[in-house]
N, C-alpha and C positions, 0 to 999 in steps of 0.2 A: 533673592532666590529662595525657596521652599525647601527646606532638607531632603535631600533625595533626589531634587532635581539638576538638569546636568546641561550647559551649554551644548551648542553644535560645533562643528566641525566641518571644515570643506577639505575633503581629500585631492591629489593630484588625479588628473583624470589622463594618465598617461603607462606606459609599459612598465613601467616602476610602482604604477599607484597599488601594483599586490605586494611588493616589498614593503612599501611604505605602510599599507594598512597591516601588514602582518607587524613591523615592528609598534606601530604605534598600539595593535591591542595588547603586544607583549607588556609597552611600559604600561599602559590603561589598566592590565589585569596585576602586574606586580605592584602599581600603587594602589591599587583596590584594595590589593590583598595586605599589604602594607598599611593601611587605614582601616581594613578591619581587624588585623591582629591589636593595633592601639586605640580601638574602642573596647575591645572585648580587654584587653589589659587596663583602663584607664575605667571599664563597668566592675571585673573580677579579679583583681589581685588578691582575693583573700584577704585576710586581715595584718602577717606579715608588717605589711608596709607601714602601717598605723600604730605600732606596737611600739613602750619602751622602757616597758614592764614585763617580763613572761619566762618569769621562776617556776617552778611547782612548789617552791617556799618561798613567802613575800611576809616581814615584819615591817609596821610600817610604827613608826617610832613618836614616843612628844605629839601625839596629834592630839588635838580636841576633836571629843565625838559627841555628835549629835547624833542620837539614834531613832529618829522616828516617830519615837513615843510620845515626845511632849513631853518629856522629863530635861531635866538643866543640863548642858554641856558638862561632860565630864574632864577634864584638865589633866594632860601631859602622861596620855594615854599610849597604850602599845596595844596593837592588832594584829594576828597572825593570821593566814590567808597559808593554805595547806592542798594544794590542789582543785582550786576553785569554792572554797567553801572557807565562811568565816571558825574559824579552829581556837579562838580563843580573843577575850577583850576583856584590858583591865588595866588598874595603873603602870606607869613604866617601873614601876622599882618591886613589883609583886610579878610579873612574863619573863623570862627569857626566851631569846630570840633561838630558835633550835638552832644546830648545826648544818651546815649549809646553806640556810636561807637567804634569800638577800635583802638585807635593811635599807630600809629609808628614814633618813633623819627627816621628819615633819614637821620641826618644830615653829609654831606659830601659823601652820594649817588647821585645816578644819575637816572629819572626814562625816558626810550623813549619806543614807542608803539612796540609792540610784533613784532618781525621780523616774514615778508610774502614770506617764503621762494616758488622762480616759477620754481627750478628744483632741485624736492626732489623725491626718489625713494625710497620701503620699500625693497627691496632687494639690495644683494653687491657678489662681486666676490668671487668664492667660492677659488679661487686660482687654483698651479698647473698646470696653462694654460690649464684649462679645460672649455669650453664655454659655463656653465651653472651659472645661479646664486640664493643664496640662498636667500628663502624668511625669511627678518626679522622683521616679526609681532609685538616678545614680545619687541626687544632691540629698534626699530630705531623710535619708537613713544616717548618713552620715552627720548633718547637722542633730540633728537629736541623739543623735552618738556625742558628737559633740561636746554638746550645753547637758550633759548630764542624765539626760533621759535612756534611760537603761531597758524600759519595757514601757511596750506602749499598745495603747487599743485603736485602735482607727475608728473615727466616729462617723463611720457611712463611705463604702468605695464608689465608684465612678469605674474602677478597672480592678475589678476582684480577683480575678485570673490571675492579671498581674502583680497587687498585693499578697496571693497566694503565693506567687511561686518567688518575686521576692520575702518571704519568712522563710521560704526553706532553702534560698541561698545565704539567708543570715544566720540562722539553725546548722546548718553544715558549715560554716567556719568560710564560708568559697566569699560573704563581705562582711563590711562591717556595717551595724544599725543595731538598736533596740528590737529586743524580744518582742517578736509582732501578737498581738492578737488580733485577727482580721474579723473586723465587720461586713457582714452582705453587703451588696445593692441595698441603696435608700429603697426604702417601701415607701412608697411615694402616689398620688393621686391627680386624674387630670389639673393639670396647670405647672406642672414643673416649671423651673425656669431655668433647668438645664440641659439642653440636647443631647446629654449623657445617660440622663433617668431615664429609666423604661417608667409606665406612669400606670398604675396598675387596674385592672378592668371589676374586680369586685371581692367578696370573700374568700371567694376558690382560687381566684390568682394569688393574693398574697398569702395564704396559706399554700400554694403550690409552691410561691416564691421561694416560703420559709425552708421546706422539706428541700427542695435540691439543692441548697446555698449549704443548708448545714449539710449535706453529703458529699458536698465539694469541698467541706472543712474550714469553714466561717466559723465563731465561735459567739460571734453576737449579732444583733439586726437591730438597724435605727428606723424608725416612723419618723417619715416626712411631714410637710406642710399642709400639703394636701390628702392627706390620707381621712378616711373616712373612719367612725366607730365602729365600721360592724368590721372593716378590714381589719382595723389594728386589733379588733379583738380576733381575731381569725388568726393575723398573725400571731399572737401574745400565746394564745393555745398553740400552736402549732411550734413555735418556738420552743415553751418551758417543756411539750412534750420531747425532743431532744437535749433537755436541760442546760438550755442557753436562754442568757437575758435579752431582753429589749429597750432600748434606752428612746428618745426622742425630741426631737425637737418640732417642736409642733406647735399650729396656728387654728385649723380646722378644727381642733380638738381641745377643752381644756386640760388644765394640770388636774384638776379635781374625778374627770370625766375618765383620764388615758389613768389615774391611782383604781378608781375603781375597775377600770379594767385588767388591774393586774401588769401593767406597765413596773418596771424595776429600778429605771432611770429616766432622769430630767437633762436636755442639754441645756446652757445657757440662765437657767433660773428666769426670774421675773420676768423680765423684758421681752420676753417671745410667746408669756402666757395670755390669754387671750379672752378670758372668762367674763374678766371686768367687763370689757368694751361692751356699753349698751345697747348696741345694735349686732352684737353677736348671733351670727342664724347658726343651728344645728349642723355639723361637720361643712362649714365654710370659714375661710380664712379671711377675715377683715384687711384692710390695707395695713401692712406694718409700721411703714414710718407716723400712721395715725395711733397705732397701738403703742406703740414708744412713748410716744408724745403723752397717753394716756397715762400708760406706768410709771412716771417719772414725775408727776406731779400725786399719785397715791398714798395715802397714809401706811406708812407699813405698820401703825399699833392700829389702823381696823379692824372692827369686829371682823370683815370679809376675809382681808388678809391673815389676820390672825388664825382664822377657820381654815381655809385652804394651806396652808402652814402646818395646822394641826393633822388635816387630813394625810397629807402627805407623809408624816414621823409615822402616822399610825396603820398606814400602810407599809412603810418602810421603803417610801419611794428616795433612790438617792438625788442629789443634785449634781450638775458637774459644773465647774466655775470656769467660763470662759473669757475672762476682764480685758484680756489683752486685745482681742479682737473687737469688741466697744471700744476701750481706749482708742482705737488707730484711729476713727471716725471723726477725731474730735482734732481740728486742725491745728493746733498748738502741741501735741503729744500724740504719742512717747516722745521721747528725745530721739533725736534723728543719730542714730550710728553710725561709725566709717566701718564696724562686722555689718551691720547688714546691707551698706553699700558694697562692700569690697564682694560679700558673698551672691546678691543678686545679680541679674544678667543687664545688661544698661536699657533694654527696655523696661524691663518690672520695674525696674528702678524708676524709670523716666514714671511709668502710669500711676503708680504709687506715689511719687512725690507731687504731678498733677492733682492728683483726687485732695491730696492732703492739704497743697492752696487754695484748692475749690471750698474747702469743707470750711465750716466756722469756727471758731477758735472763740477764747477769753471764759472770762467766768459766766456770762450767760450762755452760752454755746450747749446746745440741746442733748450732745452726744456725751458732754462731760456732766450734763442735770443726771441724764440716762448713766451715765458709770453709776454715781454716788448713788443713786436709788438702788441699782444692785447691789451696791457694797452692802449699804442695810440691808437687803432682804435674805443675804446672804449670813450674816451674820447672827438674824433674826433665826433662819431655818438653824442654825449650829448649835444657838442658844436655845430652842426646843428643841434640841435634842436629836437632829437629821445630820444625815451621813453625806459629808460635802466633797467632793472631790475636784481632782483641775486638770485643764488641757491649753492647750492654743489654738486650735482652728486657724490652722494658716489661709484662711478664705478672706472674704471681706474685700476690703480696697487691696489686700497685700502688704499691708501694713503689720501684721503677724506671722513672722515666719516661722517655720519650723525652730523647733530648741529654743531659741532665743522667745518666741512669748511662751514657752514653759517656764520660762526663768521669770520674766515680768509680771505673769500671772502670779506668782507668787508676791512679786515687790508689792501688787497692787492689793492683795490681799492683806500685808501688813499695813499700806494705806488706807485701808478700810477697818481698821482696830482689831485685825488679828495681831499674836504676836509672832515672832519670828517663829518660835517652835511650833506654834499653834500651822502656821500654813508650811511650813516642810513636813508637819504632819499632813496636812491634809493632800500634799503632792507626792507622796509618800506611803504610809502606814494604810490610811483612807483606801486610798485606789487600792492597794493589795490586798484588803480586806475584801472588798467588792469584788475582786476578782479570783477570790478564794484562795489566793495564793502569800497569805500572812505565814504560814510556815516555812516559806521559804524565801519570801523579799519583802523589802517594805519599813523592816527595820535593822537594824544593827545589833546582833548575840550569836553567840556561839550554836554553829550547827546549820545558819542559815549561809544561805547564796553570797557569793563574795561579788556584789555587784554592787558598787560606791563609787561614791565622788569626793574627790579630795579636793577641797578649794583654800586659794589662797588670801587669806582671813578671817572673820569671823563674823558670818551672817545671822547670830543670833546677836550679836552688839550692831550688828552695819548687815542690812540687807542685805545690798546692793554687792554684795561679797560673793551672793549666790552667780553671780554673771562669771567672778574668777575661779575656772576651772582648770585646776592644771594635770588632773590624772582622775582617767574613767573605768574603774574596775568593773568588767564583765567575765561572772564567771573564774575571777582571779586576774584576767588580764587586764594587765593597765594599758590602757588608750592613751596617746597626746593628743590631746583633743584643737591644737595647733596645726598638726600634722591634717587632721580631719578637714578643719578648716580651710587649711590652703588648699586641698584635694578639689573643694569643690566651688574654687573663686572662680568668679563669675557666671556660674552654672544653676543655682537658682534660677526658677522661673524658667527655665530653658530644657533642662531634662535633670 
């Protein structure tokens, strides 16, 4: 049955059938109203219920900090947290804990700043190879609450409206999720392949686009696949003229082509750029899976690549790193989890674990040639000197969920010869940079946002640490990110 939809009923067709139909709509409307009050409590409890932290003083004691910067874990540290703001950090035997506050013993935890996730979406594939996707409101705030993600950007809505006004149920304290920055509607160009996109008719539409979306309070806009040069430049001006960026993921268009236009941001890196392909016609998108195949067998110390690399630092175009989402593709990995079974709905689950026996697997497996080519070209853009950033794109087969590939994205970053500090910088420091918001998140000192994560271990020795999260400070309040968890088992993929 379809959500919403409702069996029939045979009433008696006799001198009682108005008694009968009177009580029956009595119970009919009290379990209605019965199932709406425990959707609207099970959508809006506030945050309350997720809490198990929430002093207006919190010292948190012996912790190692990792702060952001790419500087060495500091050792058996104290951090005081003063009304939602970090108020003090420094060894434990130079802080005392103020009066009243409440301590936490930490010792043999690890605390670094909230990850600033820059390509997060509230919707995921609905499955089925059906080209729609569900919006997920109640599950995917929560999950990125979670796994750490404290603030995030959306990289391209499907339901703006409703990304809008869930940030300002998260902004008023009424749920809990990461500080949204919402992106418009994809500007996007005949061919979508999503019955979501509007698919936009020329320069005056996506520049119309751009003017109403940021007055409805969007703070960024991604270029589509199909978008054209003269739109995206239409857009790109019409955008910085309300002093908002444009990021992209893009086919129609090269990397080199969308820098000169004044583009700000890269989705995905390499693997979606399109410049190479010899048969490239001016704003048309070649086949993808043939464009992969191209990139993954490229030299990344080419004169070409090395030029298009250059161009882009000296633009100051960023990259955003989305590994996790390639990773799924590839039928032997990630590692299959009982979080992200317990958390998906038993369909996602079912279409996701299909796709992933379909797909090829081992060391010649094309989806894992394609990771390893981005890892290099990713590491290549860091080492000239480019501003890398990361997200998850819970899109794809479904194999990238919410939270959970913010964290992987990260693993797979240090698989690719970042080091541990180097990529919680770069999911971290990086994106708050980008997002102009370094003064106040992004890393760990006195005076900034008390929004961290407390994990138990230490993922500058052991990755893989970053997945153990046992408390999400936003704004000073601690999260059980357990709590969040069970909230929304089974619920993934479903709403």
């Amino acid at each position: 049955m379809q959500p919403g939809a409702h069996g029939g009923a045979v009433y008696p067709n006799d001198a009682c059938s108005s008694a009968y139909n009177g009580a029956v709509k009595t119970l009919s409307l009290t379990f209605l109203l019965a199932a709406a009050a425990s959707a609207q409590s099970a959508f809006t409890p506030g945050v309350k219920p997720f809490l198990s932290v929430d002093a207006p003083v919190v010292v948190l004691q012996h912790v190692r900090v990792i702060d952001g910067t790419g500087a060495a874990p500091a050792e058996n540290q104290t951090l005081v947290i003063d009304h939602g703001k970090i108020a003090a950090v420094g060894p434990f035997a130079s802080i005392e804990a103020p009066a009243g506050a409440q301590a936490l013993d930490l010792g043999g935890a690890t605390v670094i700043p909230g990850l600033v996730g820059m390509h997060e979406h509230l919707f995921y594939p609905s499955g089925g190879g059906i080209p729609m996707y569900n919006e997920q409101a109640f599950s995917f705030p929560r999950l990125y609450l979670a796994c750490g993600v404290t603030t995030a950007r959306t990289g391209g809505s499907l339901e703006p409206y409703t990304d809008l006004n869930i940030k300002r149920l998260i902004d008023s304290g009424r749920m809990p999720g990461p500080k949204l920055h919402v992106t418009g509607p994809y500007l996007e160009g005949p061919g979508s392949f999503a019955a979501q996109m509007h698919e936009l008719t020329g320069p005056d539409d996506a520049a119309r686009t751009v003017d109403y979306w940021a007055g409805e309070g969007v703070t960024s806009f991604k270029a589509y696949m199909n978008i054209t040069r003269a739109e995206l430049k239409a857009a790109i001006d019409a955008a910085h003229r309300h002093g908002i960026k444009v990021t992209g993921h893009l086919c129609s268009v090269g990397f080199r082509e969308a820098a000169d236009l004044g583009i700000d941001n890269l989705e995905h890196g390499l693997l979606v750029d399109t410049e190479f392909h010899p048969g490239k016609q001016p704003d048309m998108c070649p086949p993808q899976a043939l464009t992969r195949g191209e990139m993954a067998g490229i030299d990344i110390d080419s004169p070409p690549l090395k030029a298009m690399i250059a161009d882009l630092v000296a633009h100051h175009v960023a990259i955003t790193s989305t590994l996790a989402v390639f990773e799924a593709f590839d039928g032997d990995r990630p590692p299959i989890e009982q979080r992200f079974l317990d958390a998906v709905n038993p369909q996602a689950a079912i279409s996701y674990l299909g796709a992933r026996a379909r797909a090829r697997g081992g060391e010649d497996s094309p989806s894992l040639a394609a990771l390893k080519k981005e890892l290099e070209f990713e590491a290549a853009f860091v080492k000239a000197g480019g501003l890398l950033m990361a997200g998850a794109d819970p899109t794809g087969n479904g194999g990238a969920l919410a939270g959970f590939a913010d964290q992987r994205n990260i693993e797979l970053l240090v698989e690719g010869g970042f080091t541990p500090l180097e990529a919680i910088r770069i999911a971290t420091s990086n994106a708050a940079g980008f997002l102009g918001e370094s003064a106040r998140i992004g890393t760990i000192a006195a005076g900034k946002q008390a929004d961290l994560v407390v994990l138990n271990g230490n993922p500058a020795a052991h990755i893989a640490d970053i997945e153990k999260v046992k408390l999400v400070f936003q704004d000073g309040a601690g999260y059980d990110p357990a709590k969040l968890l069970d909230s929304v088992r089974g619920a993934a993929g479903l709403h």
